[in-house]
MARSEPA-89233 format. One record per residue (C-alpha): residue number from 1; x, y, z. Coordinates in steps of 0.1 Angstrom, whole numbers, plus 5000, padded with zeros to 4 digits. Layout:
N
  resi     u     v     w
   NUM     X     Y     Z
...
END
This chain:
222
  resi     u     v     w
     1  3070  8332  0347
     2  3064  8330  0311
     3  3032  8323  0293
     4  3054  8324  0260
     5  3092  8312  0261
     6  3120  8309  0237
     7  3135  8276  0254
     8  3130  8249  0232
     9  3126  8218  0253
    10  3094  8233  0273
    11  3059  8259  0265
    12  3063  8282  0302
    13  3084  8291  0330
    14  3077  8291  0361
    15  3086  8302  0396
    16  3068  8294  0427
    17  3097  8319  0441
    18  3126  8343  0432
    19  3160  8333  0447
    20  3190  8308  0453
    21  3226  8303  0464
    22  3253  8292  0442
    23  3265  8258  0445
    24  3284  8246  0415
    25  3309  8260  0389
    26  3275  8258  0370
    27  3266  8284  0386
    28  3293  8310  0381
    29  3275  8328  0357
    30  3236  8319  0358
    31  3216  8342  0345
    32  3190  8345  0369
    33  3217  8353  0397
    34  3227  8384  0369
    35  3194  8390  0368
    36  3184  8395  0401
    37  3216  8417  0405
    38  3208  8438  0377
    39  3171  8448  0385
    40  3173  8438  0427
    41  3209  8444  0435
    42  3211  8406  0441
    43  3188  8409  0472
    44  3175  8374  0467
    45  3209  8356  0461
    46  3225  8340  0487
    47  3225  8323  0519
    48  3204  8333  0543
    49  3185  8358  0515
    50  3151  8364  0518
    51  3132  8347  0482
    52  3106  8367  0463
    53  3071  8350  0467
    54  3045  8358  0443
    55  3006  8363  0446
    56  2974  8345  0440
    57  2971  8359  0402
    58  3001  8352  0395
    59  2998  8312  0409
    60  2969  8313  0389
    61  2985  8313  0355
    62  2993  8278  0354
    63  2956  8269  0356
    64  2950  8285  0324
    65  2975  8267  0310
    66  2962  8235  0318
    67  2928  8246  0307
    68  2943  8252  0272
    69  2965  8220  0273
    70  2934  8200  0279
    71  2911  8221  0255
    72  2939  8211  0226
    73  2942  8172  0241
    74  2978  8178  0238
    75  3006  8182  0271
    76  3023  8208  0279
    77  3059  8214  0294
    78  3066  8237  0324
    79  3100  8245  0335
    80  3099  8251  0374
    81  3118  8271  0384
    82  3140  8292  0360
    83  3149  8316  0389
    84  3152  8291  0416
    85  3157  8255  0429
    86  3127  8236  0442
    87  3148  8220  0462
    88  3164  8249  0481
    89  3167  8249  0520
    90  3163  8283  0522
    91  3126  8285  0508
    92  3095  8285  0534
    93  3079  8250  0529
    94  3046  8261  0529
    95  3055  8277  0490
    96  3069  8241  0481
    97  3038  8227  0497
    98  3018  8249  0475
    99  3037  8242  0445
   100  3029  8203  0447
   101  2988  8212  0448
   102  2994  8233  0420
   103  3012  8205  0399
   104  2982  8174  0414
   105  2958  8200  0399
   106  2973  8206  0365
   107  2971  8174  0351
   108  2979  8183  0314
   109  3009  8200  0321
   110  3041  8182  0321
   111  3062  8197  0351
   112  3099  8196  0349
   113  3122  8201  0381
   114  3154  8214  0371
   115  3178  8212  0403
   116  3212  8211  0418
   117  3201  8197  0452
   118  3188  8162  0439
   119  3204  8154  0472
   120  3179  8174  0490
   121  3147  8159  0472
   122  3142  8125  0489
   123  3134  8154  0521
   124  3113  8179  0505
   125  3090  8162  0478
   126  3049  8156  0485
   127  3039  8131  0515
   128  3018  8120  0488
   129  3046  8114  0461
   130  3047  8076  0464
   131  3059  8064  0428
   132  3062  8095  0420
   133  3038  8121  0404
   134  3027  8110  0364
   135  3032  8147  0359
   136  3068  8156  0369
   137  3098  8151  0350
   138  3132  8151  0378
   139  3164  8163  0363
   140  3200  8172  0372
   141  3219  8198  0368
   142  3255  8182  0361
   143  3287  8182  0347
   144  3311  8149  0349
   145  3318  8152  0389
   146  3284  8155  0396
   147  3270  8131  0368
   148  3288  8106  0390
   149  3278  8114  0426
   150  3242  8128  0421
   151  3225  8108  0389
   152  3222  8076  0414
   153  3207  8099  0441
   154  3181  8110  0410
   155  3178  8074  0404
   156  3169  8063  0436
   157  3135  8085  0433
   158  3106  8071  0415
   159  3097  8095  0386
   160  3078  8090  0351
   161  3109  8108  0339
   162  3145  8107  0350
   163  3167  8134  0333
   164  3202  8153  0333
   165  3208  8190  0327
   166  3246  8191  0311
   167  3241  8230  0304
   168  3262  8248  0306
   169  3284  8224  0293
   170  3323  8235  0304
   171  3343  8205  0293
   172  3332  8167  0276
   173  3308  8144  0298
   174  3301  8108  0296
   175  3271  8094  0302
   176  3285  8054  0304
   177  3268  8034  0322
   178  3240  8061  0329
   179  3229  8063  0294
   180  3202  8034  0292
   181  3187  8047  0328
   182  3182  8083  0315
   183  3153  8094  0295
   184  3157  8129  0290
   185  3188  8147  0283
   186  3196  8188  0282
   187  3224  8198  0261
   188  3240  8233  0259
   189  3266  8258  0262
   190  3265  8296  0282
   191  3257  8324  0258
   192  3262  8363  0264
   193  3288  8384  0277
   194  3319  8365  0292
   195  3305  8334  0283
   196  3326  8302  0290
   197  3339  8279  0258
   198  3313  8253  0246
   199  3328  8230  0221
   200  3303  8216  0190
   201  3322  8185  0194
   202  3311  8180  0229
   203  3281  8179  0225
   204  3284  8155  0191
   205  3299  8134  0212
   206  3275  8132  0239
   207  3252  8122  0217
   208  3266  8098  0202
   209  3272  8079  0236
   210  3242  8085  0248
   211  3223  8056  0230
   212  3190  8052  0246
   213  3185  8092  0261
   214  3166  8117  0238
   215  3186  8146  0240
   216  3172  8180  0233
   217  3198  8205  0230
   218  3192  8243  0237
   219  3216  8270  0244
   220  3221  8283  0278
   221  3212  8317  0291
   222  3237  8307  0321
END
């Protein structure tokens, strides 16, 4: 969790658990996976790998932030979860349930649900979702393969905000056709030891062709 980030495109972090299991070339080199080796051994990577839950203080932080938020009539962005998916198979669903009654009562933050599972969502989201929630933003994790197969499964869910994650970015993408649909765009390449190429033009390109997205761009910790 973080009161105080460095990622651009959001004010906190946080992680209703600790934990996940690769599933894309994305992943190759996440950060939280390295993470999670270096100070756990990678005891919460994996299938079948018990996640780290968190205490009542620590679910508590968000509430402040909200408080604030509204004291300062202005919104604030969460990213949930930087160490996790949402929309993992392996997590106890009593955490997810608890997550979505911590986003209905935080009304001035602006959640937004980074995944690689969008597949899984239609499954695991509130009872209560309906249109969706006015306070979560859904978005992708992709590169072209998966822009093609999973932005119409994001689609097909009713959200204030539908968005793509193209970060790391390991080759060009297109948006085509997608471009007018999306409303939020992530744009950015790995950074750190053994990082993987990112190309300025890439992304210059992506921008240019996505007419109709907002893109904010931020470099990877991946």
């Amino acid at each position: 969790m973080g009161a105080v980030t460095k990622i651009e495109w959001c004010h906190h972090t946080f992680n209703p658990w600790w934990g996940c299991t690769q599933v894309s070339p994305l992943c190759d080199h996440c950060y939280a996976m390295m993470l999670d080796t270096r100070w756990f051994k990678r005891a919460h990577w994996g299938p079948r790998a018990p996640r780290r839950y968190f205490g009542d203080a620590y679910w508590r932080e968000p509430l402040k932030w909200d408080c604030l938020a509204g004291a300062e009539r202005r919104r604030r962005r969460v990213f949930c979860a930087s160490m996790a998916d949402v929309f993992d198979n392996e997590v106890d669903p009593a955490v997810r349930d608890r997550l979505w009654r911590l986003i209905r009562r935080t009304r001035n933050l602006d959640w937004l649900l980074l995944t690689k599972r969008i597949g899984n969502a239609p499954e695991m989201l509130a009872n209560d979702w309906g249109g969706g929630y006015p306070n979560v933003w859904l978005v992708t994790s992709v590169n072209q393969a998966e822009l093609e197969r999973d932005v119409p499964k994001l689609l097909s869910i009713p959200a204030v905000v539908h968005g793509v994650s193209i970060e790391p970015q390991l080759a060009p993408v297109r948006l085509g056709r997608f471009a007018p649909l999306l409303q939020w765009v992530i744009n950015g390449g790995e950074s750190g030891a053994g990082s993987r190429p990112f190309h300025l033009e890439w992304a210059r390109a992506l921008v240019t062709l996505s007419a109709g997205a907002p893109a904010s761009r931020s470099l990877s910790r991946d």
